[in-house]
C-alpha positions in Angstrom: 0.0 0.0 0.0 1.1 3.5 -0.8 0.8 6.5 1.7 0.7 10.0 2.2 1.7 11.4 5.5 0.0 14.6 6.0 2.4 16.3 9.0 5.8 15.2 9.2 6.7 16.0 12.2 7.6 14.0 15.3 4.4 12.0 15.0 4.8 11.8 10.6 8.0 10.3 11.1 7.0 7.7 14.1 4.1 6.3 11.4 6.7 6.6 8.3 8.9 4.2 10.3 5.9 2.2 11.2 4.4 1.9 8.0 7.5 0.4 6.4 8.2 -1.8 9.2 4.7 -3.0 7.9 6.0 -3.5 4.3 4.2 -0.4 3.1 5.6 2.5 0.8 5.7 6.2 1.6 4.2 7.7 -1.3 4.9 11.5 -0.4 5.7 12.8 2.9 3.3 16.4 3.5 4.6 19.3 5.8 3.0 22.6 4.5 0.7 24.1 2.1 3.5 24.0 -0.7 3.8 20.7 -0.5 0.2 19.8 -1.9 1.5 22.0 -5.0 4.8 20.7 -5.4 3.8 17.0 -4.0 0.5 16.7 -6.2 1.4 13.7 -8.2 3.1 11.7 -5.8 -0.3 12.1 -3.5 -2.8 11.3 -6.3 -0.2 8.0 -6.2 -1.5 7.1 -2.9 -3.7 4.4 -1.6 -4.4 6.4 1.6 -3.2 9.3 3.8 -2.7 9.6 7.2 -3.2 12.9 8.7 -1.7 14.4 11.8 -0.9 17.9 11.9 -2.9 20.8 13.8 -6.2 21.9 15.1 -6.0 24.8 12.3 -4.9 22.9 9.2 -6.3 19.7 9.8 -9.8 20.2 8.2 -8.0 21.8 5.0 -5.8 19.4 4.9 -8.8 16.3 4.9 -10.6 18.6 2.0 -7.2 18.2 -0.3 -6.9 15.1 0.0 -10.8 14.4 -0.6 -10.6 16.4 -3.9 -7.5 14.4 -4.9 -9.8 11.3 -4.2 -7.9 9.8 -1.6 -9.5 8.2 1.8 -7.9 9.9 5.1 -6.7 8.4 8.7 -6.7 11.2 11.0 -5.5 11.5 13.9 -5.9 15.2 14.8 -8.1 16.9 17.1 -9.5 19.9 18.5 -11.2 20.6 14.8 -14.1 18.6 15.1 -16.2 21.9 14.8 -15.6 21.1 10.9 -16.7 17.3 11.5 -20.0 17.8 9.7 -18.9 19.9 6.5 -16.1 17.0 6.5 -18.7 14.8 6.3 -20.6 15.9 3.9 -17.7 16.5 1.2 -16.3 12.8 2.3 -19.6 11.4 1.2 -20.3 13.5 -2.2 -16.5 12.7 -3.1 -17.2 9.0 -2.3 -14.3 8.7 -0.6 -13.8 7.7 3.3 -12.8 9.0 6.4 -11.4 7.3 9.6 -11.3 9.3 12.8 -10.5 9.0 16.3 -8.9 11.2 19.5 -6.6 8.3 20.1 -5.5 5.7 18.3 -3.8 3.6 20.8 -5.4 0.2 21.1 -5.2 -0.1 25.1 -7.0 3.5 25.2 -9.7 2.5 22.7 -10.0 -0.7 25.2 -10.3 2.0 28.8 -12.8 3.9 26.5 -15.4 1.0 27.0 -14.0 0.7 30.6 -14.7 4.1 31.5 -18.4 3.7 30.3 -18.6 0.8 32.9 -17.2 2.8 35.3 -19.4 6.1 34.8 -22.4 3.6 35.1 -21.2 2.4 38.3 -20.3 6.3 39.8 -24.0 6.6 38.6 -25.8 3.9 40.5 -23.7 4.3 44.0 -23.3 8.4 44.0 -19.1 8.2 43.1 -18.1 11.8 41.8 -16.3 11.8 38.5 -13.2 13.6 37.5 -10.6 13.4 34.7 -7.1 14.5 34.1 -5.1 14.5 31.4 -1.6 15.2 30.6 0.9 15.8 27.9 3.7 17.5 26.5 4.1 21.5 26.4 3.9 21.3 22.5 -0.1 20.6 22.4 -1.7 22.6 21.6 -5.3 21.6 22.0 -6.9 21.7 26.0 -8.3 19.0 27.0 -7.0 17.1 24.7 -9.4 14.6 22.3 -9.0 11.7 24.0 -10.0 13.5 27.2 -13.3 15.1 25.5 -14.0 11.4 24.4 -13.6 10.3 28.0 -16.0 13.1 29.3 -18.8 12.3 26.6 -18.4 8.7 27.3 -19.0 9.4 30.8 -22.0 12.3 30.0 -23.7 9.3 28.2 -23.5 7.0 30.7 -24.1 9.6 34.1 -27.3 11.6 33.7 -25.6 13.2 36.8 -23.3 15.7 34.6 -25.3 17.4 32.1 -21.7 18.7 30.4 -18.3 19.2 30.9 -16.1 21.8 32.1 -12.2 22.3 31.7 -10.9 23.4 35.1 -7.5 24.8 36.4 -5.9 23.8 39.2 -8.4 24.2 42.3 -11.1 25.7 40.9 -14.3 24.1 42.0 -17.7 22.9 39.2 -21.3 23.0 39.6 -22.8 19.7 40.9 -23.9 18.8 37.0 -20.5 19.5 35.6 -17.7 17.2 35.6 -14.6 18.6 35.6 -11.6 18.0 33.1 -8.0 18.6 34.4 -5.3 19.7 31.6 -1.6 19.5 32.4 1.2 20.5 30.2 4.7 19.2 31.5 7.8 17.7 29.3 7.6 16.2 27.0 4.6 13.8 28.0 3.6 11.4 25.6 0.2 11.4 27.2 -1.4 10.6 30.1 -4.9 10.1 31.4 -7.0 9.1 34.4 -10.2 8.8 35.6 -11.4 9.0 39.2 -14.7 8.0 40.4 -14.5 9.3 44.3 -16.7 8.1 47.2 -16.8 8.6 50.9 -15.2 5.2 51.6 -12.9 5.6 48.8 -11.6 5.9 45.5 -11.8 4.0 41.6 -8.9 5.1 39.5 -8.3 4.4 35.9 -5.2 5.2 33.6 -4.0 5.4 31.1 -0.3 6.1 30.3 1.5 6.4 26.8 5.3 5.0 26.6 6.1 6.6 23.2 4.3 7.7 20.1 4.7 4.0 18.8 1.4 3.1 19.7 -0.7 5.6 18.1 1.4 5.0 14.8 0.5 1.5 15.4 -2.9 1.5 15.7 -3.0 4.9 12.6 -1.5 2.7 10.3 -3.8 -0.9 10.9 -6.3 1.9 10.4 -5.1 3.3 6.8 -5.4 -0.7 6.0 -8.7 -1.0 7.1 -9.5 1.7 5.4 -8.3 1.2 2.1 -10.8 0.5 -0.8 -13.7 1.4 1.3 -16.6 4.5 1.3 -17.6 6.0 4.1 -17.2 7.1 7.8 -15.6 5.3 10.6 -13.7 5.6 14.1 -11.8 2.9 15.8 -15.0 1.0 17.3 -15.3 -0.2 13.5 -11.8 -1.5 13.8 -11.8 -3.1 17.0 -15.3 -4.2 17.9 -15.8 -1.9 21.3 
């Protein structure tokens, strides 16, 4: 299979390395507007690309590639005000999409755990919390896979009618349920979910080792993915 990396950074070069390990060629590497001039040909080559670059290109980025006629892995987030016009265009190009906040196959696996464990909080009167943390380059706050966490638990806990991003010691409603952002390092990323009583407390967490994983999982994706129509997150890859 050939493929496009859209965003060559540290993330672009962690699924380059992972997509060959997987006997798969790199059909054009994408970092910058230029490149989608200069790079057209090599792209239109492609089987598939897989996107990660920012909260501000991302959506333009997904439209190029839609127009070129390829299907797109993305891993970006904090864009998903665009999800619906994405949509749309995926379908009248007949093309396909594959998104997700995480693509790490343990996380995908605590998302169904944390719905278990919001249900629970619900029934016995635990109060829910979440932090997350990563590296000081993020840019997004809370991060995607934190916002998936929260609206997991929002579908689970009638208790929180939304969530709220909180600093450090700042107190929520008794409907809110707060979201916790740190940016330290150079986290790979880091989440956990507390469900607090009076006797005591359920903790769940999840901790990244290296970017490996999420190239991992981005690239069994742009397999999936290939020669299909449509929309799809993880749950269509793994079953959850």
């Amino acid at each position: 299979m050939n493929i496009s990396i859209i965003g060559y950074g540290k993330m672009g070069h962690e699924i380059e390395r992972t997509a060959v390990a997987r006997g798969h060629e790199i059909a054009a590497a994408v970092d910058g507007e230029t490149d989608f001039i200069t790079k057209a040909e090599m792209i239109k080559n492609s089987d598939v690309a897989i996107e990660f670059s920012t909260p501000s290109t991302a959506a333009a980025n997904i439209s190029r590639c839609f127009h070129l006629g390829l299907p797109v892995v993305c891993g970006t987030t904090g864009w998903y005000e665009h999800l619906p016009e994405i949509k749309e265009l995926c379908i009248k190009e007949k093309t396909a999409l594959l998104y997700a906040s995480n693509f790490s196959i343990g996380m995908n696996f605590m998302f169904r755990l944390n719905r278990k464990m919001a249900d629970f909080a619900k029934r016995y009167g635990y109060d829910m919390s979440i932090t997350e943390t990563h590296h000081i380059h993020k840019i997004d706050k809370p991060s995607g896979t934190a916002v998936t966490i929260a609206n997991g638990i929002l579908e689970e806990n009638d208790r929180y009618s939304c969530w709220k991003s909180v600093c450090e010691g700042e107190t929520t409603s008794e409907n809110e349920l707060p979201v916790k952002s740190i940016r330290e390092g150079e986290v790979f990323g880091i989440h956990e979910i507390e469900a607090s009583g009076e006797c005591d407390k359920i903790s769940l967490r999840h901790e990244a080792f290296s970017r490996a994983g999420f190239a991992i999982g981005a690239v069994i994706a742009a397999e999936f993915i290939q020669n299909k129509r449509g929309i799809f997150t993880m749950n269509d890859i793994i079953n959850v």
